[in-house]
C-alpha positions as a Python dict, from the first residue, in 0.01 Angstrom:
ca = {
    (1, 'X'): (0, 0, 0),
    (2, 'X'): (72, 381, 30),
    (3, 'X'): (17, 542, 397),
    (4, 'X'): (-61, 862, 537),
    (5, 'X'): (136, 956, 831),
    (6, 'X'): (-45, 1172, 1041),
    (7, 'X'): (125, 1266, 1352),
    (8, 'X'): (-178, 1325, 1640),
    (9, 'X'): (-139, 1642, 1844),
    (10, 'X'): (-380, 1860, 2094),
    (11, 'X'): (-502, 2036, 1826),
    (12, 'X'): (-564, 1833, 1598),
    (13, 'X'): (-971, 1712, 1618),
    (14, 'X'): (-881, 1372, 1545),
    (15, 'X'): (-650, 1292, 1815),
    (16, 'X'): (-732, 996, 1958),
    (17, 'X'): (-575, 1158, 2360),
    (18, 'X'): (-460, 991, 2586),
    (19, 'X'): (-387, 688, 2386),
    (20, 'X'): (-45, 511, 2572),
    (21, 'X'): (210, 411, 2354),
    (22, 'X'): (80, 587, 2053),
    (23, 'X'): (347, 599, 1775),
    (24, 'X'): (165, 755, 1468),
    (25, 'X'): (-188, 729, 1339),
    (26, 'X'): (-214, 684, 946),
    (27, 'X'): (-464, 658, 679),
    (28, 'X'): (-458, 463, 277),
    (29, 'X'): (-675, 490, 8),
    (30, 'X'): (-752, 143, 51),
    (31, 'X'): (-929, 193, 406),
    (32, 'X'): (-1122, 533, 310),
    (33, 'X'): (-1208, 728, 629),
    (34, 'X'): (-1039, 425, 825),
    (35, 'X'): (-769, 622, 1059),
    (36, 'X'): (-520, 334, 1180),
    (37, 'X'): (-320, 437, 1528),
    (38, 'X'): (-41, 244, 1609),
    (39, 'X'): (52, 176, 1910),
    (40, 'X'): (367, -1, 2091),
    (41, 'X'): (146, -215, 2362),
    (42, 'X'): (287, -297, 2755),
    (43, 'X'): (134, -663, 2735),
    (44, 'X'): (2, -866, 2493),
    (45, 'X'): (-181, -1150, 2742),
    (46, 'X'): (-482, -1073, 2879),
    (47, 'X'): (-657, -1242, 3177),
    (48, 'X'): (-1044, -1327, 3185),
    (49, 'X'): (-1151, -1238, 3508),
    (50, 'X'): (-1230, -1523, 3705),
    (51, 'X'): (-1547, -1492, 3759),
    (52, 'X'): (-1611, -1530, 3361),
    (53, 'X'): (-1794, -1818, 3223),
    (54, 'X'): (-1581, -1793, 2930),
    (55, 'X'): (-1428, -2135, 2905),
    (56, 'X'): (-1040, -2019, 2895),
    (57, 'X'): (-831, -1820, 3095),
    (58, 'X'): (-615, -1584, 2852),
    (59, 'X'): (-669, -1360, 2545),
    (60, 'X'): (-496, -1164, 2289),
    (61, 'X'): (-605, -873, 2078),
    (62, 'X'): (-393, -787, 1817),
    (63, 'X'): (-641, -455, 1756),
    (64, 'X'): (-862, -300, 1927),
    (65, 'X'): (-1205, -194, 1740),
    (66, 'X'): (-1308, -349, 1415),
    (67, 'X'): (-1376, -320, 1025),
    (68, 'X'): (-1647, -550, 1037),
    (69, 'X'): (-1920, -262, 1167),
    (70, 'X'): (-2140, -538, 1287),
    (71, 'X'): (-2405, -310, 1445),
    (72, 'X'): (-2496, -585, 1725),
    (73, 'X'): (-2134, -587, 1829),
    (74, 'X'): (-2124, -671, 2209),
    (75, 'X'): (-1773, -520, 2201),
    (76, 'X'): (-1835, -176, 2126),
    (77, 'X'): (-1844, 2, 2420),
    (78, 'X'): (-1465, -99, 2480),
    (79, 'X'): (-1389, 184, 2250),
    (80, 'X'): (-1537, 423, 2501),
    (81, 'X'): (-1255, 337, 2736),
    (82, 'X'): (-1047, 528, 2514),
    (83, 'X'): (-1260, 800, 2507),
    (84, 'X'): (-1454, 742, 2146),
    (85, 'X'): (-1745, 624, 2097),
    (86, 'X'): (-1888, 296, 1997),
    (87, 'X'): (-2067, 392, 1690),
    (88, 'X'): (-1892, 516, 1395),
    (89, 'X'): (-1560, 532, 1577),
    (90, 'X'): (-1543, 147, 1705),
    (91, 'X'): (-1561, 103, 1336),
    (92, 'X'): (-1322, 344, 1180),
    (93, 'X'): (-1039, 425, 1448),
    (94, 'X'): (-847, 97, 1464),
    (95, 'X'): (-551, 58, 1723),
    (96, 'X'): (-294, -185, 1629),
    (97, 'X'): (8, -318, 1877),
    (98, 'X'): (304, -317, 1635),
    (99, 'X'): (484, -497, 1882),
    (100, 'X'): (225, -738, 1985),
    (101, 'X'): (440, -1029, 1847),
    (102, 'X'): (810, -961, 2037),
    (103, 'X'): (567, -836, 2404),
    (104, 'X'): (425, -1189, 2350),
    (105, 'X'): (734, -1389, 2323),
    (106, 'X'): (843, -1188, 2616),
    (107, 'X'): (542, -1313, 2831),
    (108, 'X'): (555, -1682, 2713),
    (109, 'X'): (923, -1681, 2819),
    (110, 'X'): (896, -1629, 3186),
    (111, 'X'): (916, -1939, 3389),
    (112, 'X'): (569, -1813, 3542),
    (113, 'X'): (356, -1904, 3209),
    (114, 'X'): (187, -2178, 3273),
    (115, 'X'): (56, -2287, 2893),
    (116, 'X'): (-279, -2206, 2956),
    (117, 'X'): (-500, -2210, 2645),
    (118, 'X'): (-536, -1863, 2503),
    (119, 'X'): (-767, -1746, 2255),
    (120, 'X'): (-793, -1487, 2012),
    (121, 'X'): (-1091, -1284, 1844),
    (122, 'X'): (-1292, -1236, 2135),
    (123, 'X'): (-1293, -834, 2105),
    (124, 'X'): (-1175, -751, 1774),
    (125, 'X'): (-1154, -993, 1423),
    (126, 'X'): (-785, -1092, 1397),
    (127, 'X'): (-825, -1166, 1055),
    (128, 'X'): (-1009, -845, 958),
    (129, 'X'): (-884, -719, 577),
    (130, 'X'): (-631, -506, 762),
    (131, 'X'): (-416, -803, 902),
    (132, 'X'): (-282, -834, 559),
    (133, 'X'): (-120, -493, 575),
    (134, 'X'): (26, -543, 955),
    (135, 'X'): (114, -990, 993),
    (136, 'X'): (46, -995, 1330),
    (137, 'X'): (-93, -1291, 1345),
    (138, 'X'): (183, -1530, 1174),
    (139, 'X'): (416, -1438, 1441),
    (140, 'X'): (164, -1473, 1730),
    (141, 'X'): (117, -1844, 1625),
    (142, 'X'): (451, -1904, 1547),
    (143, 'X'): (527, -1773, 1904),
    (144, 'X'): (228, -1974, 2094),
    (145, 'X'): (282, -2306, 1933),
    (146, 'X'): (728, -2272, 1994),
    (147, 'X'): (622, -2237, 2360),
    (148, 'X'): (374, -2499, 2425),
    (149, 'X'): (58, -2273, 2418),
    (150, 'X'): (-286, -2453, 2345),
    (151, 'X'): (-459, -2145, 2160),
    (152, 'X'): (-801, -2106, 1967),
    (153, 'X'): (-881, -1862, 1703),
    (154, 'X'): (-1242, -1712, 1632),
    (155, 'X'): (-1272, -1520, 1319),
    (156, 'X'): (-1493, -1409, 962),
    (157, 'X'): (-1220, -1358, 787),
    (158, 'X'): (-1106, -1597, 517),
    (159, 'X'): (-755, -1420, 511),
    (160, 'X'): (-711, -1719, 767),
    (161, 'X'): (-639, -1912, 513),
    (162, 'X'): (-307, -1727, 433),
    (163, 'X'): (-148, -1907, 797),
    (164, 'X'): (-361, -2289, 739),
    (165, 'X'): (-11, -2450, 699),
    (166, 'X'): (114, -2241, 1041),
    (167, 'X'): (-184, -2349, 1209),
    (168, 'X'): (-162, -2733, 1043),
    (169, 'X'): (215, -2732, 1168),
    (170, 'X'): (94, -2572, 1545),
    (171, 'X'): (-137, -2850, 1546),
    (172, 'X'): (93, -3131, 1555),
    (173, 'X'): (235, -2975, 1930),
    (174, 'X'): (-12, -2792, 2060),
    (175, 'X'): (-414, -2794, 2043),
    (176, 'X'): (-529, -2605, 1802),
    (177, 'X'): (-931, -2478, 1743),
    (178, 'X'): (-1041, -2316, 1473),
    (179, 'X'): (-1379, -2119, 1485),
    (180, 'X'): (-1553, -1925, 1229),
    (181, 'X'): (-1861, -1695, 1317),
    (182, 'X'): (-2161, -1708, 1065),
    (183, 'X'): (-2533, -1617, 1158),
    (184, 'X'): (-2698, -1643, 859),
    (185, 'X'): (-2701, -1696, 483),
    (186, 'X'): (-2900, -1461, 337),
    (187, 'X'): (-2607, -1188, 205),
    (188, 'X'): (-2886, -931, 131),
    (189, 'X'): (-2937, -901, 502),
    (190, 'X'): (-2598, -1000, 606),
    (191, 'X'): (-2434, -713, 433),
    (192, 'X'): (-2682, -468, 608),
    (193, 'X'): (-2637, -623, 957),
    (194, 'X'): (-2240, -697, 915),
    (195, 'X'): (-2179, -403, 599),
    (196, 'X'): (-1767, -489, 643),
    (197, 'X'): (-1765, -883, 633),
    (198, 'X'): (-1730, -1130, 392),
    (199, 'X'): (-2017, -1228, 227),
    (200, 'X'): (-2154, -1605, 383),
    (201, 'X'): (-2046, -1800, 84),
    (202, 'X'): (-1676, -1671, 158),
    (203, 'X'): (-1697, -1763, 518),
    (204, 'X'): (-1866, -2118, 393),
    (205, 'X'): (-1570, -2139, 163),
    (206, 'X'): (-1312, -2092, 461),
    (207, 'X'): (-1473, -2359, 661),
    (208, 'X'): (-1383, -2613, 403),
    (209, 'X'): (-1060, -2485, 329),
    (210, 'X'): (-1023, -2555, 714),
    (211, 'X'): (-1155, -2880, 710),
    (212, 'X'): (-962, -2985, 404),
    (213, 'X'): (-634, -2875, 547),
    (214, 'X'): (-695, -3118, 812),
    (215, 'X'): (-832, -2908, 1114),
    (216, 'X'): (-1166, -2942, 1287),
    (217, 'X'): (-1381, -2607, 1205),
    (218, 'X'): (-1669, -2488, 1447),
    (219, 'X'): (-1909, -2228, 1350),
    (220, 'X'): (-2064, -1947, 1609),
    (221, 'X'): (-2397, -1895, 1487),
    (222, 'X'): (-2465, -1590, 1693),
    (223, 'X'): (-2655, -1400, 1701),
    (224, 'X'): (-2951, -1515, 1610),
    (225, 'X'): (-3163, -1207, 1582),
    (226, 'X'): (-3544, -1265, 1694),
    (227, 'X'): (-3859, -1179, 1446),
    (228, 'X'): (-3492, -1154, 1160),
    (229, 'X'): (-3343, -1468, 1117),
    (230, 'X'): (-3491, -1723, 1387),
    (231, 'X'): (-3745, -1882, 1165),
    (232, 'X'): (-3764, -2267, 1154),
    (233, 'X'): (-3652, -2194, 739),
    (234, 'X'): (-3369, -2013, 815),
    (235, 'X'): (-3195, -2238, 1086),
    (236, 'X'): (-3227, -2500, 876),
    (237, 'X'): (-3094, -2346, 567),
    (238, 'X'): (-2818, -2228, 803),
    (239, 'X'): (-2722, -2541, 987),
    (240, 'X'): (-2769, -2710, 625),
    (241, 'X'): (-2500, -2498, 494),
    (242, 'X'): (-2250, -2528, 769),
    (243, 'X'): (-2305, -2918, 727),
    (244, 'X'): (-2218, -2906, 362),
    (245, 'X'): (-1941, -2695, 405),
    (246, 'X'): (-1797, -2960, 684),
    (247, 'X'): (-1827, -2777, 999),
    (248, 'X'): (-1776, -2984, 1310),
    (249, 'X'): (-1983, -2823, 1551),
    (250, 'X'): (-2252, -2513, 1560),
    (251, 'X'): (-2301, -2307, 1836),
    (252, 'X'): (-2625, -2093, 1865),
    (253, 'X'): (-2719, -1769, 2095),
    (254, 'X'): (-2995, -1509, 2092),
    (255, 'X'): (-2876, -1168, 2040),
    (256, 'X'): (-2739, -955, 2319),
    (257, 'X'): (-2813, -598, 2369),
    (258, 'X'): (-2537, -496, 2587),
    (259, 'X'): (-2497, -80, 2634),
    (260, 'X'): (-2304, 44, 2310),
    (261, 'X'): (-2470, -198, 2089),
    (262, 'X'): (-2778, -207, 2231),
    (263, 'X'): (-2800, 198, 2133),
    (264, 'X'): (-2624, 130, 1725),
    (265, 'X'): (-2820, -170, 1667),
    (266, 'X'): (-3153, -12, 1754),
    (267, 'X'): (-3071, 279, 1559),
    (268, 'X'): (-3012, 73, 1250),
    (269, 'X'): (-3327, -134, 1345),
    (270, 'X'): (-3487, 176, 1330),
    (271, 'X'): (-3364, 239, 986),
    (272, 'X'): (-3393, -63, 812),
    (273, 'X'): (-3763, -268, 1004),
    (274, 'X'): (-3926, 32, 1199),
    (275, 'X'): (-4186, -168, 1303),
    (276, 'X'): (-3926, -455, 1528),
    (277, 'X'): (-3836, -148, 1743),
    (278, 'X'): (-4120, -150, 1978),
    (279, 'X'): (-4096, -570, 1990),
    (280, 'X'): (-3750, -580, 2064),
    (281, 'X'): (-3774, -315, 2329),
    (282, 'X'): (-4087, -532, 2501),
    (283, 'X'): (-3893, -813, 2460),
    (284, 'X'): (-3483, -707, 2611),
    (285, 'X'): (-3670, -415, 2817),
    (286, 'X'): (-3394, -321, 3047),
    (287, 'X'): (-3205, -629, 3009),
    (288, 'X'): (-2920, -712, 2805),
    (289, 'X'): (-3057, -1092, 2732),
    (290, 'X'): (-3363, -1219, 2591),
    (291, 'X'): (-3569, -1372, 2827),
    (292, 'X'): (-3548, -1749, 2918),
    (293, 'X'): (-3851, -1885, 2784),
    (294, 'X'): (-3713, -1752, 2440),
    (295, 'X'): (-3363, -1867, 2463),
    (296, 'X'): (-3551, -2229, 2545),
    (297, 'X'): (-3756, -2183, 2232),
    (298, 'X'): (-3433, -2104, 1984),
    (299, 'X'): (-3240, -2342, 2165),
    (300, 'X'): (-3535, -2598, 2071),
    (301, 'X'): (-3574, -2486, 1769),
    (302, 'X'): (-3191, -2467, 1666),
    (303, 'X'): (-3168, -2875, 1839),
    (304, 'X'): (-3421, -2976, 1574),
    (305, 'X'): (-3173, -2807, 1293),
    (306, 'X'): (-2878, -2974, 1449),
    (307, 'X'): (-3000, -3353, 1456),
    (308, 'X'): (-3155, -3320, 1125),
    (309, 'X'): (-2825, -3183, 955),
    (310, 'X'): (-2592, -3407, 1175),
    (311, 'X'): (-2491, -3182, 1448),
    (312, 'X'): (-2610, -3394, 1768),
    (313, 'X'): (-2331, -3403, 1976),
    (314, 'X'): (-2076, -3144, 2066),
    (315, 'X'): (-1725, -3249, 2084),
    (316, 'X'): (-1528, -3202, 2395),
    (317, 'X'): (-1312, -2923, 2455),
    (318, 'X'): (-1015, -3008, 2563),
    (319, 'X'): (-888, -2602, 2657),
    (320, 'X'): (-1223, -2581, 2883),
    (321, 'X'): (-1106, -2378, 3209),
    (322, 'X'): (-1325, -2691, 3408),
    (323, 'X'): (-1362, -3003, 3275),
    (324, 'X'): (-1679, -3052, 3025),
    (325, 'X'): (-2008, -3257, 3132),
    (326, 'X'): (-2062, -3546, 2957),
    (327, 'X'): (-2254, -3510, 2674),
    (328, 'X'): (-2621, -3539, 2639),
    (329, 'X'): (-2907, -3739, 2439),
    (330, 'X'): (-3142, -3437, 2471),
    (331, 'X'): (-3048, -3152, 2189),
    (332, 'X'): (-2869, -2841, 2387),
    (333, 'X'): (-3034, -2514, 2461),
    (334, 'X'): (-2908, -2231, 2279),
    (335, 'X'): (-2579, -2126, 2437),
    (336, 'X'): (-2592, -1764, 2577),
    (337, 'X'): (-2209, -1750, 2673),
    (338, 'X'): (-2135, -1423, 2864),
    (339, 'X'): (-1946, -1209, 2619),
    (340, 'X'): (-1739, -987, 2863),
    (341, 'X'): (-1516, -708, 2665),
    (342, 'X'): (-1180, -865, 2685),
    (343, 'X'): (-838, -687, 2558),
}
């Protein structure tokens, strides 16, 4: 792959200022109007604040801002910490830690780490198509499972399946999950919603390369986008797929509509069904969360899908931050984790 250097000064409209630890900023053909600024990162562990209901303690973000352009991204607005915005730049001005890898080893090596579990694609895709220019991530698993790190990976990107034997070999001395996030199966809509991810029946195909190589898969079904792809029809084609392709587990959640999202994703509402804009503004109003009564009604709806495809009890996680209830007879509610911008 042939790169651009482009070296970022004041004058140049494109600087991405301040940006700490910037080393150069480069585009390739193969990324067109993609600018790629690397960066040599302070710390590559991140702590959840503690007053998260995220389930783990630690993350890592190889990148910051994604390929994907899913336009109901909760993590958007992150990029407006760097003073860009979280439209078209979250999806074309991509920060990478070149170091990430040797900062890591660094932090796993003092006598202070405590081998939490960490997990990884919580802000950004760690498997986006650009992870096969950079390797980050064989050296960050290589590096978690040599120090006795539990770890979980959530990703659409079937590169994954470049590191299965890394992950198959972590596996046997740490804990290893595996999660891959799918929504829906229709690829018409799909590629509208998510216009740089791989289609569903690649992301069905990774789940059973998964499985096959011996590793439990879980799917994130969210989000589920009300009046778009909530209907009884669609669940169950969903939840049927996942089950053929071997998934473990399916998680479900209504769409959030957190500020930076909530502005793209209306705007390409507005675009593509005209006539949802006035529902979905009734229905989030000044909220970031659908209302209760309709995360009961999906979370009824999606229980039906699970226990007739097979999906009627969750397995345990064993990297929870608390320890997990015991698990129920009734089907569970939709889960509408809190998705705080982590990085």
């Amino acid at each position: 792959m042939r790169w651009e250097t482009r070296e970022l000064g004041g004058t140049d409209p494109a600087a991405l200022l301040p940006l700490a630890g910037l080393v150069r900023s480069v585009r390739t053909p193969e990324f067109a109007g993609v600018t790629f600024h690397e960066v040599l990162c302070r710390s590559a562990l991140n702590r959840v604040p503690a007053a998260s209901s995220m389930p783990f303690v630690w993350t890592i973000n190889p990148t910051r801002g994604c390929l994907h352009r899913c336009t109901y991204c909760f993590a958007r607005r992150t990029h407006e910490y760097l003073d860009l915005d979280s439209g078209k730049d979250f999806d074309t001005q991509i920060v990478v830690k070149t170091n990430v890898v040797d900062v890591l080893r660094k932090e796993l090596a003092r006598p202070s780490w405590r081998r939490e579990h960490v997990a990884l694609g919580t802000n950004s895709d760690p498997y986006m198509r650009a992870e096969g220019r950079y390797r980050l991530m064989p050296g960050i698993i290589t590096a978690l499972a040599e120090s006795g790190t539990p770890f979980s990976i959530l990703t659409k990107g079937p590169l994954l399946r470049r590191d299965l034997p890394l992950l198959v070999e972590a596996s046997r001395t740490v804990d290893v999950s595996v999660a891959v996030s799918l929504a829906l199966v229709d690829p018409d809509l799909q590629q509208r919603l998510e216009p740089g991810t791989p289609t569903p029946r690649a992301r069905l195909d990774l789940v059973r390369a998964i499985t096959d190589a011996g590793l439990e898969c879980s799917v994130l079904a969210m989000p589920i986008l009300p009046w778009l792809t909530d209907s009884e029809e669609q669940l169950d084609a969903l939840y049927a797929a996942l089950a053929d392709a071997g998934a473990s587990d399916v998680t479900t959640g209504a769409l959030h509509l957190r500020p930076g999202a909530r502005e793209w994703f209306l705007a390409w509402l507005g675009r593509e069904y005209p006539a949802l804009v006035p529902r979905y503004r009734r229905l989030y109003g000044t909220s970031s969360y659908a209302p209760a009564d309709y995360r009961k009604w999906l979370g009824e709806r999606s229980g039906q899908a699970r226990r007739r495809h097979g999906f009627d009890r969750r397995p345990p996680r064993r990297w929870a931050r608390s320890p997990e209830p015991a698990p129920q007879a009734v089907p569970p509610v939709a889960l509408e984790v809190a998705q705080p911008a982590l990085f």
